[in-house]
N, CA, C and O of each residue as an XYZ file, in Angstrom:
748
protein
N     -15.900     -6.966    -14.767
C     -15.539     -8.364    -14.679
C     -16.071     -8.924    -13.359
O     -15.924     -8.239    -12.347
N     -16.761    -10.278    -13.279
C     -17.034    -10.564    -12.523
C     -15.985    -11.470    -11.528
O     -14.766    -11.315    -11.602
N     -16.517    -12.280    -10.738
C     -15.541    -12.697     -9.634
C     -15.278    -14.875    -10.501
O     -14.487    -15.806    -10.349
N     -16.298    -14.634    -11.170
C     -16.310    -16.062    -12.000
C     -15.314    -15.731    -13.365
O     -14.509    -16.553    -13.802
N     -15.493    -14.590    -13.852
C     -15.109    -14.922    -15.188
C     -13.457    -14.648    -14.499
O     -12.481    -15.299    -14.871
N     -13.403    -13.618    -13.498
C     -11.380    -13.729    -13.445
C     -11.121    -15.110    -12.905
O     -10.008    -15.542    -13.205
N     -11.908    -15.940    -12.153
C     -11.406    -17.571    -11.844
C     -11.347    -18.494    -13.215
O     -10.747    -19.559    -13.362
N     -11.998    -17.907    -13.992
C     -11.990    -18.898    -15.639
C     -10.884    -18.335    -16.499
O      -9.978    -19.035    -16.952
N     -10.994    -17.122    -16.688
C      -9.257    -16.639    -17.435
C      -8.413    -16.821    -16.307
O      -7.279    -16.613    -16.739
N      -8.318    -17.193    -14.667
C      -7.199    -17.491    -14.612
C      -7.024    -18.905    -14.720
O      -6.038    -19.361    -15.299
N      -7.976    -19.700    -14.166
C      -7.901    -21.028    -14.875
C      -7.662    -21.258    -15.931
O      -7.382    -22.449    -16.065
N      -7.610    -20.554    -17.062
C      -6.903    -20.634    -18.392
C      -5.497    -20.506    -18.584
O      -4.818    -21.051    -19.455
N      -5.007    -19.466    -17.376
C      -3.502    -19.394    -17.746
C      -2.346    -19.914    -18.219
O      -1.542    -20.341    -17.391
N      -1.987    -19.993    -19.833
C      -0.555    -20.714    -19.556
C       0.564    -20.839    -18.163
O       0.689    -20.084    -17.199
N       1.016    -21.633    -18.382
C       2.366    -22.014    -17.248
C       3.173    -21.214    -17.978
O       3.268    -21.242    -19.205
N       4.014    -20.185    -16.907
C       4.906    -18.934    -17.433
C       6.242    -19.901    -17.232
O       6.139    -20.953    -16.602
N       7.652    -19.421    -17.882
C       8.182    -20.135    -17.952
C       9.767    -19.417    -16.730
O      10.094    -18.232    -16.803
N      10.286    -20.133    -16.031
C      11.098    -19.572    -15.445
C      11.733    -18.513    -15.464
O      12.706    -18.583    -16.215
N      11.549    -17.098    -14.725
C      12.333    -15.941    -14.826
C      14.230    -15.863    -14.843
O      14.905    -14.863    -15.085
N      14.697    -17.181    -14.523
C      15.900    -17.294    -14.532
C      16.317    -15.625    -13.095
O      16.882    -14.539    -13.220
N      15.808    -16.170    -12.213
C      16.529    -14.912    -10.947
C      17.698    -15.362    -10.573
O      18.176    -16.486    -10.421
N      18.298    -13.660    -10.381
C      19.813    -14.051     -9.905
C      19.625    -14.663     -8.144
O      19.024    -14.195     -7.177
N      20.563    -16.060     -8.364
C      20.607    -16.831     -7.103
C      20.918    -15.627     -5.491
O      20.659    -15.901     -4.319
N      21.319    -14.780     -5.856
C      21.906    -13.770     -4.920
C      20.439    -13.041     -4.475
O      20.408    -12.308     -3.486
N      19.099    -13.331     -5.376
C      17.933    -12.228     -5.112
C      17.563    -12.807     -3.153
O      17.691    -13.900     -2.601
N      17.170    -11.679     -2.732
C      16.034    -12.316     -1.321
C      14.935    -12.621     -1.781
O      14.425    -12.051     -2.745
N      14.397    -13.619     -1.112
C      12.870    -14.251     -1.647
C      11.782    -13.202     -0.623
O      11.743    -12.696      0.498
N      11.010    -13.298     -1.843
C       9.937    -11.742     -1.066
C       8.534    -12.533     -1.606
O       8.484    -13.472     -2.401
N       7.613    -11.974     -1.042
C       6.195    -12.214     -2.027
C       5.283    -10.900     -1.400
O       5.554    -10.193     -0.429
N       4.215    -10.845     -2.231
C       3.231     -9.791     -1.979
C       1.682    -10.198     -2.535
O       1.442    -10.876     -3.533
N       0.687     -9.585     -1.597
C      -0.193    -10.333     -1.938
C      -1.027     -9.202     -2.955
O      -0.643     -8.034     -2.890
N      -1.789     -9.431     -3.582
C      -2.832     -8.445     -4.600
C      -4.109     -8.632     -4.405
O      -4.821     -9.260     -5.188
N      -4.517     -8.082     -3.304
C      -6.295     -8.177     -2.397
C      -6.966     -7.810     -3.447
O      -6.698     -6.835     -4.149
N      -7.813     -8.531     -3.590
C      -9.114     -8.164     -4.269
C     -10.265     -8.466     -3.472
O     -10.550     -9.523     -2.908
N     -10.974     -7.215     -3.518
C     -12.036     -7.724     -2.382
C     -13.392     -7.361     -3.556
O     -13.235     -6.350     -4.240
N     -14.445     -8.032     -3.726
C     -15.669     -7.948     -4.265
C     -16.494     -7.023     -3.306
O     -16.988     -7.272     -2.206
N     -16.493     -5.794     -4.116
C     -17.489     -5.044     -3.877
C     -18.988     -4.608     -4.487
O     -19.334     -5.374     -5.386
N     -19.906     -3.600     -4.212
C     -20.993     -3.381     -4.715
C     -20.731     -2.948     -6.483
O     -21.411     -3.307     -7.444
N     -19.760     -2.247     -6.467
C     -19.013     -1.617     -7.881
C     -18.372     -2.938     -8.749
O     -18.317     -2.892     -9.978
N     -17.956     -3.962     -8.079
C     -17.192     -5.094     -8.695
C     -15.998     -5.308     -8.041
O     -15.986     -5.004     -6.848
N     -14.958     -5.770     -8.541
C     -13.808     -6.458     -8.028
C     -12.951     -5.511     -8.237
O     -12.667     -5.139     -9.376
N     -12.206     -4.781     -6.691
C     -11.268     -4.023     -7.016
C     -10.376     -4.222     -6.096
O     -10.659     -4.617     -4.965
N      -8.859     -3.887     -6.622
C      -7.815     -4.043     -6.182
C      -7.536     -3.552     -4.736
O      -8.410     -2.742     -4.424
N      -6.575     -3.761     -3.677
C      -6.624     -3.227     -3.020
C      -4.703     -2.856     -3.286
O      -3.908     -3.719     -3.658
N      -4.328     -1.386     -2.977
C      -3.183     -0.881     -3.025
C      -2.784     -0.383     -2.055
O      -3.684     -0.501     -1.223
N      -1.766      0.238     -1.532
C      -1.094      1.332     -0.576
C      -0.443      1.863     -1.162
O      -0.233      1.825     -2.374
N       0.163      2.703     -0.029
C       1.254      3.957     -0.627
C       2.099      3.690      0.807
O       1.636      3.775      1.945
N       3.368      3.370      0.445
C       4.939      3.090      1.571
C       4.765      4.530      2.020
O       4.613      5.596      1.424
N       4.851      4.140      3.378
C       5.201      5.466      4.340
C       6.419      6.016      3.729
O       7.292      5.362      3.159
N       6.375      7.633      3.955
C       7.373      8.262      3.362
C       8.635      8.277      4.056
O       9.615      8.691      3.437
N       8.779      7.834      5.414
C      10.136      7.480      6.068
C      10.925      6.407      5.686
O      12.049      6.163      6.123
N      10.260      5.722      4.793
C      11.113      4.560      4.512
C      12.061      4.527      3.925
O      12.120      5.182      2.885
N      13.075      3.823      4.321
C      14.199      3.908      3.252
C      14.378      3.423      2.191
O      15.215      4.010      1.505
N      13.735      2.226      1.596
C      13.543      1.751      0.207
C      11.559      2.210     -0.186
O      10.457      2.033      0.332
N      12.086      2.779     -1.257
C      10.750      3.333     -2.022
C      10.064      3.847     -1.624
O       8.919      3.617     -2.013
N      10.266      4.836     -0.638
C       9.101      5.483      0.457
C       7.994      6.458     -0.371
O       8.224      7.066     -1.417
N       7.335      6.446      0.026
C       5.555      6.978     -0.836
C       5.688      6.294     -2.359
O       5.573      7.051     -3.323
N       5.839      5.400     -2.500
C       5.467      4.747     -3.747
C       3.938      3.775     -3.672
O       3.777      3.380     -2.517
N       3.276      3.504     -4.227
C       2.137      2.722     -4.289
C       2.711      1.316     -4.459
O       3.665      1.083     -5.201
N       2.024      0.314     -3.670
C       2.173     -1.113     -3.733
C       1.456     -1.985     -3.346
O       0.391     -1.566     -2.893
N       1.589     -3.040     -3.331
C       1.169     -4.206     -2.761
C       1.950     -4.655     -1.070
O       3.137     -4.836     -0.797
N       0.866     -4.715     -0.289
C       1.553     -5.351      1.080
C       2.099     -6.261      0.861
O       1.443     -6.979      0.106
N       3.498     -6.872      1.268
C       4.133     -7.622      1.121
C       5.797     -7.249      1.661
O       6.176     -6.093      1.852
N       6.567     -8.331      1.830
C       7.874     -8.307      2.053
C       8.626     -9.176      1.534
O       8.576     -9.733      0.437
N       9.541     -9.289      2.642
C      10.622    -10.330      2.649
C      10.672    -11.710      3.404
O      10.742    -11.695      4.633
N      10.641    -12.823      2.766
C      10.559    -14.402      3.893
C      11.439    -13.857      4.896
O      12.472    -13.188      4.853
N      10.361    -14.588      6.272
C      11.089    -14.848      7.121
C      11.412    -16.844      7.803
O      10.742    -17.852      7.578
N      12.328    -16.713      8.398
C      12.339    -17.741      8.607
C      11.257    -18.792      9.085
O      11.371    -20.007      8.925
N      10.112    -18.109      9.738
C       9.113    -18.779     10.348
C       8.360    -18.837      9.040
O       7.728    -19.893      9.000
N       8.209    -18.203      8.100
C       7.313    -18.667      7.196
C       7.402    -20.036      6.577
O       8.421    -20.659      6.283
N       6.141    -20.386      6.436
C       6.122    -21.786      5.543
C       5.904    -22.033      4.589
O       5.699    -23.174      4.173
N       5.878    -20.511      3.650
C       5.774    -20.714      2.289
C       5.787    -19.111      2.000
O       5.692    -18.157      2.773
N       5.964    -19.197      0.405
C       5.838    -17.771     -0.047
C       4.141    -17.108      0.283
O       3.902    -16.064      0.888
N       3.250    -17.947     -0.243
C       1.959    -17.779      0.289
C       1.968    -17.207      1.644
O       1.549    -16.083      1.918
N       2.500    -18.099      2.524
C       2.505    -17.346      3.734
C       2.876    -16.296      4.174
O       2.270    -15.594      4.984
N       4.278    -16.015      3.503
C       4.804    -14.584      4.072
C       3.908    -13.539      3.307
O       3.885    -12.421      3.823
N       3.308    -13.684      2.380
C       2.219    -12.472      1.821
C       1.567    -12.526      2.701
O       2.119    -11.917      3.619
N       0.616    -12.937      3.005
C      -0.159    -12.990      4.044
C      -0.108    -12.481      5.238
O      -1.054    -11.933      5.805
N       1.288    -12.677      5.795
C       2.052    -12.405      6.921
C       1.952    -10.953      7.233
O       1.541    -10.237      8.147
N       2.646    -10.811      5.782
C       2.718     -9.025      5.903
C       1.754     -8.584      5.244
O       2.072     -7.574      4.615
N       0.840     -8.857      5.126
C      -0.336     -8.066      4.643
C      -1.127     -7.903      6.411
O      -1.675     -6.867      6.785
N      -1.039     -8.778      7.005
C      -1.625     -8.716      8.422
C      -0.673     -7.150      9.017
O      -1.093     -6.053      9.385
N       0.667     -7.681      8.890
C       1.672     -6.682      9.963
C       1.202     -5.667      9.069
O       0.869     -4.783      9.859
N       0.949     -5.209      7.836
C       1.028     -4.013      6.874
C      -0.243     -3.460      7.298
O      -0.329     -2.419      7.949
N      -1.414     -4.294      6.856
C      -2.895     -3.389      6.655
C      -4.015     -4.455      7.859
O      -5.213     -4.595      7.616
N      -3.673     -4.780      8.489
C      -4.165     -5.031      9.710
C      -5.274     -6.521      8.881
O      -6.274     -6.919      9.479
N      -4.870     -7.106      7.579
C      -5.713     -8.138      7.114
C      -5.933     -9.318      7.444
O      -5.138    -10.047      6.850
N      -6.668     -9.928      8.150
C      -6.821    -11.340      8.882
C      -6.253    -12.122      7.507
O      -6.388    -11.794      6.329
N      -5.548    -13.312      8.116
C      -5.177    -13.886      7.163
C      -6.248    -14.902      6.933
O      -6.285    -15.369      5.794
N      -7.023    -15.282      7.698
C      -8.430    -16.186      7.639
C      -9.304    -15.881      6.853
O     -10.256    -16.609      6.572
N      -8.978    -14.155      6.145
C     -10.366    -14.005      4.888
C      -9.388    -13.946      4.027
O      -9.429    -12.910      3.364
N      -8.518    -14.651      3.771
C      -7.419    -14.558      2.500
C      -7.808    -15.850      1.777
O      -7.803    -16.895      2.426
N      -8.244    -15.860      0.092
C      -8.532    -17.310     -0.273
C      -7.531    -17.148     -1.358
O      -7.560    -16.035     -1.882
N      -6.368    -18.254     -1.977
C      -5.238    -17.334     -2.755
C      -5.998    -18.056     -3.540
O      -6.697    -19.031     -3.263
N      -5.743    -17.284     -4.980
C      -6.277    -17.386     -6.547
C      -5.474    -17.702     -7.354
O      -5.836    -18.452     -8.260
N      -4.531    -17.379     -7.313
C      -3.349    -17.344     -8.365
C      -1.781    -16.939     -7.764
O      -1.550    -16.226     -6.788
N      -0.710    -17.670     -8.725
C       0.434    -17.162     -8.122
C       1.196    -16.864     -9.038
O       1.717    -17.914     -9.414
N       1.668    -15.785     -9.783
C       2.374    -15.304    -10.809
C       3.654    -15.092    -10.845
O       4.213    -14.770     -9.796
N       4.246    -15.196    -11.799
C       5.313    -15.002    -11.881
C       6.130    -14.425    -11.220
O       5.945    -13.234    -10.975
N       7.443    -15.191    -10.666
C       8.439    -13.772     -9.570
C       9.074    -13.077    -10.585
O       9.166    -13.508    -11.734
N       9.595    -11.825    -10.134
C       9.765    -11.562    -11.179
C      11.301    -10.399     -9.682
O      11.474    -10.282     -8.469
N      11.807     -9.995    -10.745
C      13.260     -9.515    -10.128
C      13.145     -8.179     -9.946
O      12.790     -7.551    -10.944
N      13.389     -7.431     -8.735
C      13.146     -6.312     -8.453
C      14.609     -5.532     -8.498
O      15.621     -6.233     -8.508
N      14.743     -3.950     -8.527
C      15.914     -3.278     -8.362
C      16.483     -2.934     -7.223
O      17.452     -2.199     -7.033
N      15.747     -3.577     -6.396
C      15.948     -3.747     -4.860
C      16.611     -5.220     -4.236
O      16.579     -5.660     -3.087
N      17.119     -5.690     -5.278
C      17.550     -7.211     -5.078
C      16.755     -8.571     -4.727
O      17.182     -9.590     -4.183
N      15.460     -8.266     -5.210
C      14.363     -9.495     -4.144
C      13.880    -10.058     -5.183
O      13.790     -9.294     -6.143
N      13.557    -11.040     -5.344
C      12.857    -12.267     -6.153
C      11.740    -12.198     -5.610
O      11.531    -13.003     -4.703
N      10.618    -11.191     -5.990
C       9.294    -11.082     -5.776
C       8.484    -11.912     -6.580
O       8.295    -11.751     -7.786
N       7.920    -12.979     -5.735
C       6.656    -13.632     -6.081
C       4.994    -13.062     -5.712
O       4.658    -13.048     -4.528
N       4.000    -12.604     -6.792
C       3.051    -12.029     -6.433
C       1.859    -13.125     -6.196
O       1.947    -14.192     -6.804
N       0.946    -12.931     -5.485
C      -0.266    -13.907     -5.378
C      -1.570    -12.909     -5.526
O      -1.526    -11.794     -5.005
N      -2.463    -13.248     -6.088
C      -3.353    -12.878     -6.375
C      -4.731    -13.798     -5.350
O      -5.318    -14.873     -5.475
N      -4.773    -12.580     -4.296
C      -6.117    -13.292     -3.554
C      -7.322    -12.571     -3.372
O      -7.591    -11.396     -3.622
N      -7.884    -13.336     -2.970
C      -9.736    -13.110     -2.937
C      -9.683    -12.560     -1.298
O      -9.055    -13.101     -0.388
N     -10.513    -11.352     -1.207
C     -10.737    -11.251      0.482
C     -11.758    -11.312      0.696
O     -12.442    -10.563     -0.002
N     -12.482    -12.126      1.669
C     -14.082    -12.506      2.166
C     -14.420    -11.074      3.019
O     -13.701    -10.178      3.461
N     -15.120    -11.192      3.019
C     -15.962    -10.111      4.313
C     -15.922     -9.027      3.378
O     -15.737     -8.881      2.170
N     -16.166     -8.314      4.395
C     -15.175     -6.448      4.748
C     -14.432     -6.229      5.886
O     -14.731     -5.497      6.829
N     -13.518     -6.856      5.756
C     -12.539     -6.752      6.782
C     -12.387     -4.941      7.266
O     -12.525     -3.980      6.510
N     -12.153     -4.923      8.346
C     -11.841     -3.234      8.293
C     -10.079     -3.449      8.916
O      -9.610     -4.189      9.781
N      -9.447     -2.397      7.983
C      -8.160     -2.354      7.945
C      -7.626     -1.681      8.637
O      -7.943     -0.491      8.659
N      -6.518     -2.218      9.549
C      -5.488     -1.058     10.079
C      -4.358     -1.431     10.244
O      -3.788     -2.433     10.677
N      -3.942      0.135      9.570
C      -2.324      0.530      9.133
C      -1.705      0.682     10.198
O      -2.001      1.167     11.290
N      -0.556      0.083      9.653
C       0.906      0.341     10.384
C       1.510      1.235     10.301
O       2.473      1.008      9.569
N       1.491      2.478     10.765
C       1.996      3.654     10.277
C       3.382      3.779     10.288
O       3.759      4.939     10.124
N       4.393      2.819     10.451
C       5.483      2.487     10.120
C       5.635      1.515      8.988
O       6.364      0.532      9.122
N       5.042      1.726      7.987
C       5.175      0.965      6.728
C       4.309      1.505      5.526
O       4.591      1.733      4.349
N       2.881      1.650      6.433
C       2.394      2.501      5.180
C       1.208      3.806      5.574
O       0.484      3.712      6.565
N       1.174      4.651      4.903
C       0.711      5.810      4.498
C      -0.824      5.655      4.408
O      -1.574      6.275      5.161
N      -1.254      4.814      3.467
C      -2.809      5.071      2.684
C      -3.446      3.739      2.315
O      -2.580      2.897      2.554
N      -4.151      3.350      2.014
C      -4.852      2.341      1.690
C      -5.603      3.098      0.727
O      -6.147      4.154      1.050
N      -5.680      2.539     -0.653
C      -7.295      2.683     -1.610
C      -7.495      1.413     -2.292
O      -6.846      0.373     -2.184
N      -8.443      1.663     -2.967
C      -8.762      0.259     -4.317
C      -9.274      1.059     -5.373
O      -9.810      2.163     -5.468
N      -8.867     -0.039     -6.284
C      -8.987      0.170     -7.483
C      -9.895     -0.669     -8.059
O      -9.934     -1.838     -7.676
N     -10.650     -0.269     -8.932
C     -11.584     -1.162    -10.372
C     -10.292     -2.205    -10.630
O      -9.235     -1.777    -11.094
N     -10.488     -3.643    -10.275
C      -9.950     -4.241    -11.208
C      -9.715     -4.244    -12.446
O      -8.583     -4.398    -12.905
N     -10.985     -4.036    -13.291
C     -11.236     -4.118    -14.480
C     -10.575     -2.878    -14.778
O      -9.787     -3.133    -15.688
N     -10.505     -1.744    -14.489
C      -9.924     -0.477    -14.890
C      -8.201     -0.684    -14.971
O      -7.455     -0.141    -15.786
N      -7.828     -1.607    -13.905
C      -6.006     -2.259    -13.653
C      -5.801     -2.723    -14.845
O      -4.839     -2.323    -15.501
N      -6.672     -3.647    -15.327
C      -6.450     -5.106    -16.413
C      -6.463     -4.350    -17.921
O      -5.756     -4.752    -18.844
N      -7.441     -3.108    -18.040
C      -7.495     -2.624    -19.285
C      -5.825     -2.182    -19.727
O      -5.196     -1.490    -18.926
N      -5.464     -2.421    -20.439
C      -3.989     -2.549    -20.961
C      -4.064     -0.847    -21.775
O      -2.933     -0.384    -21.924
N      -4.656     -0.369    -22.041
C      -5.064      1.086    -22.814
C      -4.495      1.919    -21.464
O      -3.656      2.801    -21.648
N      -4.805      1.723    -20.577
C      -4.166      2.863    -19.293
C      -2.905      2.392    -18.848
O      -2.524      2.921    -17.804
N      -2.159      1.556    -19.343
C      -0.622      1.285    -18.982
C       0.103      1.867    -19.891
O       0.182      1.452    -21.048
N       0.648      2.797    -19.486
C       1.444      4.050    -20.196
C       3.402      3.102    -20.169
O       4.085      2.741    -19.210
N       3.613      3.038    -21.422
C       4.937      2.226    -21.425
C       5.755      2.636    -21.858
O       5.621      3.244    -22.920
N       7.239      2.482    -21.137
C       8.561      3.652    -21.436
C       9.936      2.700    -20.982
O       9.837      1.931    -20.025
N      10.887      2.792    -21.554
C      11.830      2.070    -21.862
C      13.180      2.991    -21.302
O      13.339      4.048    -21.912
N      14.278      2.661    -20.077
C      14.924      3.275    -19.699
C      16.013      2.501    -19.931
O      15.813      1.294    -20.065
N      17.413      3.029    -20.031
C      18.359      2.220    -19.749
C      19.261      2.135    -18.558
O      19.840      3.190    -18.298
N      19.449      1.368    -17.969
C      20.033      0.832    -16.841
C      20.820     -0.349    -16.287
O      20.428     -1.479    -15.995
N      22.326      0.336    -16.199
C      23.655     -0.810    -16.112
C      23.696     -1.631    -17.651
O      23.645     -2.853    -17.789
N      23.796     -0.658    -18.701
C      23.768     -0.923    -19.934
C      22.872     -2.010    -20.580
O      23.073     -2.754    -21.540
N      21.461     -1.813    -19.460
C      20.370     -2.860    -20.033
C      19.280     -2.496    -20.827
O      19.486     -1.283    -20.781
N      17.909     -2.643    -21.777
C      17.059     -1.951    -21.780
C      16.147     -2.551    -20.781
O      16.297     -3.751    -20.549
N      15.163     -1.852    -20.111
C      14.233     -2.198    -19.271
C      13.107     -1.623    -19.530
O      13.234     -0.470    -19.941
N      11.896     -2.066    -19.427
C      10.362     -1.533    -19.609
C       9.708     -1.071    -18.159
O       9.285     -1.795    -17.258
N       9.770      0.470    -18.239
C       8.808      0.913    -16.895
C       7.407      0.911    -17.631
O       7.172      1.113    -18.822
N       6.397      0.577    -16.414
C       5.098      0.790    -16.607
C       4.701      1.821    -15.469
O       5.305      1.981    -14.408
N       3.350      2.616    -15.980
C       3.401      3.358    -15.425
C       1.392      3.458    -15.876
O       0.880      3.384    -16.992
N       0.850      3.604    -14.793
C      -0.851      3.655    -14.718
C      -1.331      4.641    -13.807
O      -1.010      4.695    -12.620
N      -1.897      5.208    -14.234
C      -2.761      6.618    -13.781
C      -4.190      6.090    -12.710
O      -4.513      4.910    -12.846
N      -4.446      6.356    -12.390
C      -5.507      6.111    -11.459
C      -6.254      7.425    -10.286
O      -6.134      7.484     -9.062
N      -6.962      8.293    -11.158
C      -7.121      9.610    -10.325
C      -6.280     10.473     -9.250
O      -6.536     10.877     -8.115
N      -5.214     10.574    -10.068
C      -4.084     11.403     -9.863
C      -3.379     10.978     -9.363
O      -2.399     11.679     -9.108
N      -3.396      9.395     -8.832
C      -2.010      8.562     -8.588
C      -1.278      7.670     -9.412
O      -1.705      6.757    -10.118
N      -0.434      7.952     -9.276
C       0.849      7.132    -10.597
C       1.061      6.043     -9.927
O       1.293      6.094     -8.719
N       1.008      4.743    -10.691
C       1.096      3.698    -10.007
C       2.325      2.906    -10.844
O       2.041      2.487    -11.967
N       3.520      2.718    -10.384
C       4.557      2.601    -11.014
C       5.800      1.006    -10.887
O       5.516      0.036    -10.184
N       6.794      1.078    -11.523
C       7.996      0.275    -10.387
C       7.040     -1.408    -10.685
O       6.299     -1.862    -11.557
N       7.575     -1.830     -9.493
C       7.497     -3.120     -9.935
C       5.985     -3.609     -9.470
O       5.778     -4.821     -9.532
N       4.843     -2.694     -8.977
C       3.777     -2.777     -8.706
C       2.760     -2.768    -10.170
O       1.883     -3.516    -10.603
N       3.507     -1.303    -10.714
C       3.363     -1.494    -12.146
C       2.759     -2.673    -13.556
O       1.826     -2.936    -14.315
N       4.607     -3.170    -12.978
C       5.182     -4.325    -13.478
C       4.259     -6.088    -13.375
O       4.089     -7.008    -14.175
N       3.826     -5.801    -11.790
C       2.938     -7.017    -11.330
C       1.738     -6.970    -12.460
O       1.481     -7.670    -13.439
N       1.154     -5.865    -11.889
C      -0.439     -5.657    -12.430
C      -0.454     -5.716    -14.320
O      -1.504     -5.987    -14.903
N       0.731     -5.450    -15.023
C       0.955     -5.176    -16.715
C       1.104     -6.928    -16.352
O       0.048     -7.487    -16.648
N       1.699     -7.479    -16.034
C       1.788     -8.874    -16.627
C       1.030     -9.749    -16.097
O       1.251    -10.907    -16.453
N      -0.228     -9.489    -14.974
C      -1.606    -10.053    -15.413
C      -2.415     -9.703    -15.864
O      -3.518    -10.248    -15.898
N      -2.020     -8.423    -16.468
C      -3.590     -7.677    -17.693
C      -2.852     -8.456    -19.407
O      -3.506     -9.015    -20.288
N      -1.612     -8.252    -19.379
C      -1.084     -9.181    -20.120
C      -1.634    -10.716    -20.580
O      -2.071    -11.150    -21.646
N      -1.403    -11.309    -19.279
C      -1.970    -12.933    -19.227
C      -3.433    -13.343    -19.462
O      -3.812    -14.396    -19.976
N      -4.259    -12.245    -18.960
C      -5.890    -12.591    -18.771
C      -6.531    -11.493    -20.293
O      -7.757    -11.379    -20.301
N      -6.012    -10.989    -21.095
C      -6.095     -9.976    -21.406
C      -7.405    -10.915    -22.682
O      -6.918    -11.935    -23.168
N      -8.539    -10.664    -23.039
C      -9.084    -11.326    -24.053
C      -8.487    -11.395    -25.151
O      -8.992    -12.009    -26.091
């Protein structure tokens, strides 16, 4: 996929319709780097340092929790994608903003989908995260590698997703992000 045709399926996107979040969630956002490379457009991910106390070595998206200085959800992605993976926020161009969607961690995560200029060279916070890789976009979006499983929890049903990516499991609500824009853009 090129860097035109994901701006035209997302310019196509229906308007998703309110997640109805519980008023009690924290407002969070996270950003989903895509940087255009020689190979094509691939994702950029981490893996949470393993000291952490919520989700430690899980794969994700840089991102957090608003802070008060932020001036938008846009911004606080951004924010912490700088404090996380050392990303200028000046090669950040946002693309899209998807659905928040409710985490088991109590946060009303809003994801953004941005474009990164350059080749920024990255550096980690080794108090937050572990690893940096990327992924084939196009390999994320193919809906055939989202492995889908249904748990129950606080007498609910819920859908885990779960994607393989050369021996890393990419799971949780990172999962969750990436299935419901291979979902949305899906031909």
């Amino acid at each position: 996929m090129t860097l035109d045709e994901l701006k035209t399926r997302l310019n196509l996107l229906p308007p998703l319709p309110d997640p109805h979040l519980p008023a009690h969630a924290y407002p969070a956002a996270v950003l989903m780097p895509v940087l255009q490379t020689g190979q094509g457009l691939e994702l950029i991910l981490t893996r949470r340092s393993r000291h952490l106390r919520n989700h430690p070595g899980q794969v994700s998206f840089p991102g957090g929790r608003v802070e008060s200085t932020d001036t938008s959800l846009w911004h606080t992605a951004v924010r912490e994608s700088w404090e996380e993976i050392g990303l200028l926020p000046e090669l950040c161009q946002p693309l899209a903003q998807l659905q928040a969607q409710y985490t088991i961690s109590d946060f009303a995560l809003t994801p953004f989908l941005g474009l990164i200029e350059g080749s920024p060279e990255f550096k980690l916070n080794p108090g937050e995260v572990d690893e940096l890789f990327q992924v084939p976009l196009e390999y994320l979006l193919d809906l055939r590698h989202h492995l889908l499983f249904y748990a129950n929890r606080q007498g609910q049903r819920h859908q885990v997703v779960f994607i393989r990516w050369r021996g890393v499991w990419i799971w949780g609500i990172t999962a969750a992000i990436i299935h419901q824009l291979a979902q949305q853009i899906a031909r």
